[in-house]
C-alpha positions in Angstrom: -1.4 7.2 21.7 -4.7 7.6 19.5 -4.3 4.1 18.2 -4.2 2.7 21.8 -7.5 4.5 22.5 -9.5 2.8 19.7 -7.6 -0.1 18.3 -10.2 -1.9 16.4 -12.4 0.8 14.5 -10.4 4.1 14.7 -10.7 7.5 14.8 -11.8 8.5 11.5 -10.5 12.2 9.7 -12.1 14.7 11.9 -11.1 12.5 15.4 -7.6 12.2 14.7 -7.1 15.8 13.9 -8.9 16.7 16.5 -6.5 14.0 18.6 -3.9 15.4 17.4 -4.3 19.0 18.3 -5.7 17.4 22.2 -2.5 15.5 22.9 -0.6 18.6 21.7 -2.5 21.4 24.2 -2.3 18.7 26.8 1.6 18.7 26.0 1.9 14.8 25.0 3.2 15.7 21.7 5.5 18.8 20.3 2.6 21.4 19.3 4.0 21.3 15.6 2.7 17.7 15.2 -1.1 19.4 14.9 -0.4 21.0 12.0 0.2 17.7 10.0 -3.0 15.7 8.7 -1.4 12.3 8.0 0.7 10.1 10.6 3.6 9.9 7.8 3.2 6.2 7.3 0.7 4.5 5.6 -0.1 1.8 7.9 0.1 3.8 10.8 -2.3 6.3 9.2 -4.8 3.5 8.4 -4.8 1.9 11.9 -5.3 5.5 13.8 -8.0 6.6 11.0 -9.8 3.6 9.8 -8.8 1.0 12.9 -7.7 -2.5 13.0 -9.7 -3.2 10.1 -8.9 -0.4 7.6 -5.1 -1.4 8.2 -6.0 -5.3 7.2 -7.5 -3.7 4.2 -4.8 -2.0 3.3 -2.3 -4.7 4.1 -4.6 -6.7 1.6 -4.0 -3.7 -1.0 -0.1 -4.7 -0.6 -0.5 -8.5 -0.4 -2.8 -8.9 -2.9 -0.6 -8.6 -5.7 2.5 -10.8 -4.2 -0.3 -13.7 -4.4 -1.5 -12.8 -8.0 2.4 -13.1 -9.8 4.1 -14.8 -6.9 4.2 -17.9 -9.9 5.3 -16.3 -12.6 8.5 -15.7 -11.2 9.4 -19.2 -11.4 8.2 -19.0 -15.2 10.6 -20.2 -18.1 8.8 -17.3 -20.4 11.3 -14.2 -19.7 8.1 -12.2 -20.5 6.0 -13.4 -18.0 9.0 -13.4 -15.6 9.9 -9.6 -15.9 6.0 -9.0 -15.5 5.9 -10.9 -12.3 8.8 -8.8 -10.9 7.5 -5.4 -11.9 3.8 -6.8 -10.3 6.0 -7.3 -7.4 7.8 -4.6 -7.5 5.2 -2.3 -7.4 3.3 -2.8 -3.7 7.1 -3.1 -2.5 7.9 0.0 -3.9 4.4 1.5 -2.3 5.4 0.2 1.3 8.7 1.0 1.4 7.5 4.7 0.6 4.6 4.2 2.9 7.0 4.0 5.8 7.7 7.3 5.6 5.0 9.3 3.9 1.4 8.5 3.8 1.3 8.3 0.1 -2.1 6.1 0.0 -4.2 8.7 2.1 -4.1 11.0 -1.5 -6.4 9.9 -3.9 -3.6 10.2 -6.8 -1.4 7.7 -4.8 -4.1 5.6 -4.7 -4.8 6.2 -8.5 -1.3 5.3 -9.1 -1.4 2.3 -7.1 -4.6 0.9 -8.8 -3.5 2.3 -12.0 -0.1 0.6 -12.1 -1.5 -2.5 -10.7 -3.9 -2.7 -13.6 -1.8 -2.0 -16.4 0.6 -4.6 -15.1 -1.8 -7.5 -14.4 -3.5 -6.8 -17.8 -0.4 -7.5 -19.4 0.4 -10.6 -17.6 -2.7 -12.1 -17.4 -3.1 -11.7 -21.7 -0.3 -13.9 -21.7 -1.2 -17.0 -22.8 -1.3 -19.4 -19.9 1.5 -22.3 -21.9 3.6 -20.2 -23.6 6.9 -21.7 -23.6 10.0 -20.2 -24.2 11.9 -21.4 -26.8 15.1 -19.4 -26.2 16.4 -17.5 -29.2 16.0 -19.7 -32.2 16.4 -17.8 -34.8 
């Protein structure tokens, strides 16, 4: 309903709070949806606050690193392989939750997100770029 009103640049904090609490006296929405702060959902919550744009941000946030390791999964190193995955793992881990609860709205989800996503690449990316796995030749 909010979103429909101002697709592109959104409502910001204080509007969809106070949206919220509107549709609810008007008796568009069950008056115990005011009392929550966040849509539930990440993307949802972006759109409604932050618009059109803010949710392409955020859909970045997500996609960003599925094009950073999407090439190391195909990697003969078993190192750089199980790196790729958990680098993968991690914004589909974040979404999935994000469907439900708006996890990136508090800034320790978003620390956790950025934190995660840092160790991880760090790792990866001090791997050097030919390393060749060799198998077990001991």
């Amino acid at each position: 309903m909010l979103i429909g009103d101002r697709p592109v640049l959104g409502w910001g904090d204080a509007g969809y709070l106070r949206g919220m609490v509107e549709l609810s006296e008007a008796g568009r929405l069950d008056p115990a949806t005011a009392n929550y702060w966040h849509a539930h959902s990440d993307v949802l919550d972006a759109w409604v606050r932050r618009g059109a744009l803010g949710m392409l941000v955020l859909l970045v946030i997500y996609l960003l690193p599925v094009y950073l390791f999407r090439k190391g999964l195909r990697a003969h190193d078993p190192e750089r392989r199980a790196l790729a995955t958990c680098g993968l793992m991690l914004p589909a881990g974040f979404f999935g939750f994000g469907l439900s609860y708006s996890f990136m709205v508090y800034t320790v989800g978003v620390a956790a997100y950025a934190g995660w996503f840092c160790v991880i690449w760090g790792l990866y990316s001090s791997l050097p770029p030919d390393a060749v796995y060799s198998g077990s030749s001991n």
